[in-house]
N, C-alpha and C positions, 0 to 999 in steps of 0.2 A: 422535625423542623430543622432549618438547615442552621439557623444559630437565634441560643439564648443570649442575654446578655449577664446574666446573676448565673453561671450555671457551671456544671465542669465542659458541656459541649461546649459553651460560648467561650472559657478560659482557655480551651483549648486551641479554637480555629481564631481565636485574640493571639496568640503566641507567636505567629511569624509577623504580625505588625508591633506587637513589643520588642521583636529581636531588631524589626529592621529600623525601629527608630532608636533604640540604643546603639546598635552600630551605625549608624549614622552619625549620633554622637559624638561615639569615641572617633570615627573617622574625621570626622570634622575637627575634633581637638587634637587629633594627631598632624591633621597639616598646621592647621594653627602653631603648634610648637614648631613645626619645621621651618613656615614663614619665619616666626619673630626667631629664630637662632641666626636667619639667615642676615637679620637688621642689626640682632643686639643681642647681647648675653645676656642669659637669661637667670634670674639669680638661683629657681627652683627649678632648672629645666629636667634633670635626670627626674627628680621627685613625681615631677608632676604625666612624665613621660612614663613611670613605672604605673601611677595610680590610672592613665589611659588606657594601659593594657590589662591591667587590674580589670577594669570594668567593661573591655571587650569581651573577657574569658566569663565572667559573670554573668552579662548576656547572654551568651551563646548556654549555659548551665543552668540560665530561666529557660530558656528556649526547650532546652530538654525536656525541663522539670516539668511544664506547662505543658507537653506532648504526650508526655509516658505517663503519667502522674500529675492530671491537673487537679488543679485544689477545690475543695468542695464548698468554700466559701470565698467569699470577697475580701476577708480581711486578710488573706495572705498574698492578694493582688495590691491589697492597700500597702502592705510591710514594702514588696518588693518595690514600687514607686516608688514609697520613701527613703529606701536605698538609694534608689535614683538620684534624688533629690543630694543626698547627703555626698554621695560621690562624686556627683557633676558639681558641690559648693563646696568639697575638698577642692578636687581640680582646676577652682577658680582662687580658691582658696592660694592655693601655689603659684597664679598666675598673674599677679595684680591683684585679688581682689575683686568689687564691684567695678572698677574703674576695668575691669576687661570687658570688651565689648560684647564676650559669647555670653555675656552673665543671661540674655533672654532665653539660654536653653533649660531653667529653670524652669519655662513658663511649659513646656512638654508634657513631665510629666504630670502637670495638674490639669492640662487637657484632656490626659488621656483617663486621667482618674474620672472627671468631669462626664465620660461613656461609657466606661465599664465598672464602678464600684456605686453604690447606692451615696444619697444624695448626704448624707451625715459623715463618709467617710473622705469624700471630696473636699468635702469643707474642709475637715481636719487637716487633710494635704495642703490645701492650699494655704491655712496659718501654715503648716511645717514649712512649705518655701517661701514665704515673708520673712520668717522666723532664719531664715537660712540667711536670704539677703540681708536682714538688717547684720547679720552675724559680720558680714563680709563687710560691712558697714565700720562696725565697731572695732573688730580686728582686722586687719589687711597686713599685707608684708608688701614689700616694691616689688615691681616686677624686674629690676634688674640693680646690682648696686651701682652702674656706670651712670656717665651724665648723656642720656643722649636724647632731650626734648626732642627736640626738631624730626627724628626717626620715630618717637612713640607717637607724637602729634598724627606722623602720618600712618600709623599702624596701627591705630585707634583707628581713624575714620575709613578706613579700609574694612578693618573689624566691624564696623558697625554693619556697612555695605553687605559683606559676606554673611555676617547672621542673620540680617534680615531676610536676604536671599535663600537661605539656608534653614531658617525656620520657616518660615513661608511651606517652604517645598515640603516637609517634613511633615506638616500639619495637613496640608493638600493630601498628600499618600498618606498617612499614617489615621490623620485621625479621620478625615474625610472618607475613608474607605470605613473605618468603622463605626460613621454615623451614619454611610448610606448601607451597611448591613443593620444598621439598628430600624431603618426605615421599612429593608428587608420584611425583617421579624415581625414590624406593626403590621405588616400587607395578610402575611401570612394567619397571624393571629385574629386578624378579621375577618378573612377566608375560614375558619377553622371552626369560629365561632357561627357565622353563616350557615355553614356544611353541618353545624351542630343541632342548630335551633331548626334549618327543614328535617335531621331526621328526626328529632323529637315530634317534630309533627307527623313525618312519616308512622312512627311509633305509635301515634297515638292513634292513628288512622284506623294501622293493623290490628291492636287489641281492641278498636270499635269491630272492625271486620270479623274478629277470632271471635267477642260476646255473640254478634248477633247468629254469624253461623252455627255457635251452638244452641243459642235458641230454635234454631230454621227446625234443628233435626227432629224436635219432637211434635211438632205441627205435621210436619213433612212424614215422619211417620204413620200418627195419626190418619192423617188426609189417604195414607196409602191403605190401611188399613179398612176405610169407609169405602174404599172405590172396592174392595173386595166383599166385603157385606154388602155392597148395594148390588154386585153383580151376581151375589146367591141369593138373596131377595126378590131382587127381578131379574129373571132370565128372561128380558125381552130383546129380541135382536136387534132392533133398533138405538138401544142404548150401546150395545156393545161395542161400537164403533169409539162412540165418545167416552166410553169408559179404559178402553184398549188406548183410546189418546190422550186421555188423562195421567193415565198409569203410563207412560212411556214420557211425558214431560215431569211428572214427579221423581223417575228414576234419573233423567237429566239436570235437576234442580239437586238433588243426593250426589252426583257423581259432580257436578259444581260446588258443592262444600269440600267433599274430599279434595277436589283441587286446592281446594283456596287453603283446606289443612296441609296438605303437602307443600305447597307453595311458600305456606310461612314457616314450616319445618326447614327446608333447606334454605332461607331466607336468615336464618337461624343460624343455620350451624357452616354460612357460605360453600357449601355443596356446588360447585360446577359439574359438568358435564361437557367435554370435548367431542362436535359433533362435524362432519362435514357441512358445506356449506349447503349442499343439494339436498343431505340428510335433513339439516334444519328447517329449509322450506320447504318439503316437503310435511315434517310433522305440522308447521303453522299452518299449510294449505288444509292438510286434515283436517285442523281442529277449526279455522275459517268456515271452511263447507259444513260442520257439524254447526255452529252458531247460527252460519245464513245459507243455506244450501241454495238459494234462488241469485245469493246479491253475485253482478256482473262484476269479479276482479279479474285482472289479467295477471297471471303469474307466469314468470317469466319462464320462458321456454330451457334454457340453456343456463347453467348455474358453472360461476367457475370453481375449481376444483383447489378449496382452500380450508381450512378447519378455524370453526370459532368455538370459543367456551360460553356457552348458557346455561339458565337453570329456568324453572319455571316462573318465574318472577319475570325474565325478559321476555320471553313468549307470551305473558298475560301482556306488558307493556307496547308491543308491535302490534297485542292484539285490539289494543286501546285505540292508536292509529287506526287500524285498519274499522274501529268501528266510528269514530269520529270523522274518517273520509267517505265511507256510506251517508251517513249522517250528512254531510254537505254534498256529496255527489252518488246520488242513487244511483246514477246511470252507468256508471265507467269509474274506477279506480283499477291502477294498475300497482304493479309491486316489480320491481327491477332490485338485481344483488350484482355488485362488482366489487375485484382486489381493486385496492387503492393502493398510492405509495406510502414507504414508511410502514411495510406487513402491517394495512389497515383493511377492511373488510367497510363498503359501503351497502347502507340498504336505502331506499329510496322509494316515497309511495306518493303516488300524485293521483290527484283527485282535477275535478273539473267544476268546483263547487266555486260560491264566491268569495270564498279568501279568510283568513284567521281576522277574527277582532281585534282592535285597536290595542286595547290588554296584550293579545297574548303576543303580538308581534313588538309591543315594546320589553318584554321581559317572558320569554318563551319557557315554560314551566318552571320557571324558578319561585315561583309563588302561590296559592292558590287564589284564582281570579275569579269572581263570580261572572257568569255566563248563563246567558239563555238556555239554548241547548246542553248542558251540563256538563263543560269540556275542562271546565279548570279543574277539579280534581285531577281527574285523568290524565291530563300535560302535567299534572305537577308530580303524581305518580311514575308516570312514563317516562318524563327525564330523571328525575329522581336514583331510577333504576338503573337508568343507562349510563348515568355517570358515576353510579356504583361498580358496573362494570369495566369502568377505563372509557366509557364514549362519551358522545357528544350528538346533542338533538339540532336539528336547523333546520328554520323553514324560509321559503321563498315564494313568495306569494307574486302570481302577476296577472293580465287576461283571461289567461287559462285556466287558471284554479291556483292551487297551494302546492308544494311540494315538500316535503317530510325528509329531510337525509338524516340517516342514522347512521354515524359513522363510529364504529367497533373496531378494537385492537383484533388482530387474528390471536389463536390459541396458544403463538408460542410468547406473544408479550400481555397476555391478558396476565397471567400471576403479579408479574411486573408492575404494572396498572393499576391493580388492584391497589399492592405495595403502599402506593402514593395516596390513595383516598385517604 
């Protein structure tokens, strides 16, 4: 996740916006002295000049701290604010008092407390800088011991002008950036949780799948078993056809679990396999012809010469497609593969059927969607998988039927991709 906000990631990638609203700060308080020396004498000027650069060097030494070495709680994000606090009402402290106009840089750090510390420690800041102000209230020093109204009258409202200006900006950049990473983190968080709850469904799919397949084996035994007693019982040759075809789709039904066992072994233990791209359709068309050795697809002639990483999981999912375009277009389904830009891998299966359901074209396998023909697992499986891999499913429905793009990272950013899920 790119940022926490309770965390040492989020205190960390927080640390060049704490540095750059502190130096801001003291920037800010360093013209301010240079203004008023140039109006009036100042009565704390060196003091207050020392305690500015005090609290540059101090920033710049959070900055570190919070880089190399950020803290593993919030309460020492709370201390160092209220540092803040105490230093920026020293420094007013020296300079007037509340009667300085920067006095609203106060209000900074209890904004920023307000984003990055939990809702109990905010509060407490923000009594510590009430507590600061009324301090400034109660004790003041003058800001200068000479008589010169008519210069302070106009150095005040100038003051005023510049911090509003001044704070404005600060809170724009400083805290705005990190209420729109806090916004960030919700997106992402609900992404996550999303990505969480389909593979839990996923999950639950696959140990339906894993129970019944190991029920299949001992029927499927069995039954294989019978077909051999019934063909030493009767040796009549007219069975033996149908016995011969019995026995050769029960060995197909056995070699269909074993897939589905290997399948969710490397499903498992994320096993890829980096294959060319001619290699790959080439195995799919194999195992296509073995499922419909009659159905009419067209595979494409010429394949270009690119490598993608698969496992059996994505070949069961292509192989979903391609039976869900039978499925609506008996007659013609074709299958096309091109490089994309961005070393991406396009595959593409168009059918001539009459178009995806109302369901699946407002939320294309992101769901499982009850359907007639029994397509909403399957979409929700199939992308499921693909976006396991780094792709992305799309279809485009028009006249002519539907069109399926699968679009797959090539094999040198597929780890990559993965990375991210």
């Amino acid at each position: 996740m790119e940022w926490l906000t309770h965390s040492q990631t989020g205190f960390q990638q927080a640390a060049r916006y704490l540095l750059g609203m502190r130096l801001a700060v003291a920037g800010l308080q360093l013209v301010a002295l240079a203004v008023a020396e140039t109006v009036i004498a100042l009565a704390y000027g060196a003091e207050a000049l020392i305690l500015c650069l005090f609290y540059g060097v101090l920033a710049v030494l959070g900055w570190l701290w919070f880089t190399r070495r950020p803290p593993q709680s919030a309460i020492s994000v709370s201390a160092g604010l209220a540092l803040d606090l105490v230093l920026i009402g020293g420094w007013l402290f020296l300079t007037g008092g509340y009667t300085n106009p920067l006095v609203s840089l106060l209000l900074l750090p209890i904004a920023v407390a307000i984003i990055l510390v939990p809702l109990s420690q905010s509060m407490a800041l923000t009594l510590a800088g009430i507590a600061v102000y009324t301090t400034l209230i109660i004790w003041h020093t003058p800001i200068t011991h000479e008589h010169h109204d008519a210069n302070l009258a106009q150095l005040h409202l100038a003051g005023m002008w510049v911090t509003f200006a001044m704070t404005a900006a600060i809170l724009l950049l400083v805290v705005g950036a990190l209420a729109r990473r806090l916004g960030q983190q919700q997106q992402q968080l609900s992404s996550i949780r999303e990505t969480r709850l389909r593979d839990e469904q996923i999950i639950s799919m696959g140990l339906s799948a894993a129970a019944v397949a190991h029920r299949l084996g001992t029927p499927l035994n069995t039954m294989t078993l019978l077909v051999d007693e019934i063909r030493s019982a009767f040796p009549d040759p007219s069975l033996a056809d149908d016995l011969r075809l019995m026995e050769k789709q029960l060995v197909l039904c056995s070699e269909h679990l074993q897939q589905l066992s290997s399948a969710a072994v490397q499903a498992k233990t994320a096993q890829l396999e980096t294959l060319t791209a001619k290699d790959w359709i080439a195995r799919l068309k194999e195992s296509a012809t073995l499922l419909w050795p009659a159905a009419p697809i067209d595979w494409p002639g010429v394949v270009p010469d690119c490598q993608v990483a698969v496992d059996a999981t994505l070949d069961q999912a292509i192989l979903n497609l391609l039976a869900n375009a039978l499925t609506a277009s008996p007659s013609w389904v074709a299958v096309s593969v091109h490089c994309a830009e961005n070393n991406r891998i396009e595959m593409v299966v168009e059918d001539h059927g009459d178009g995806l359901e109302d369901d699946f074209q407002k939320s294309l396998g992101e769901q499982i969607v009850g359907s007639e023909n029994g397509m909403g697992v399957g979409l929700f499986l199939t992308n499921a998988t693909i976006q396991r891999l780094g792709g992305t499913l799309k279809a485009r429905v028009d006249q002519q039927g539907t069109t399926m793009v699968i679009d797959l990272p090539a094999a040198e950013t597929a780890g990559v991709a993965r990375d991210h899920q």
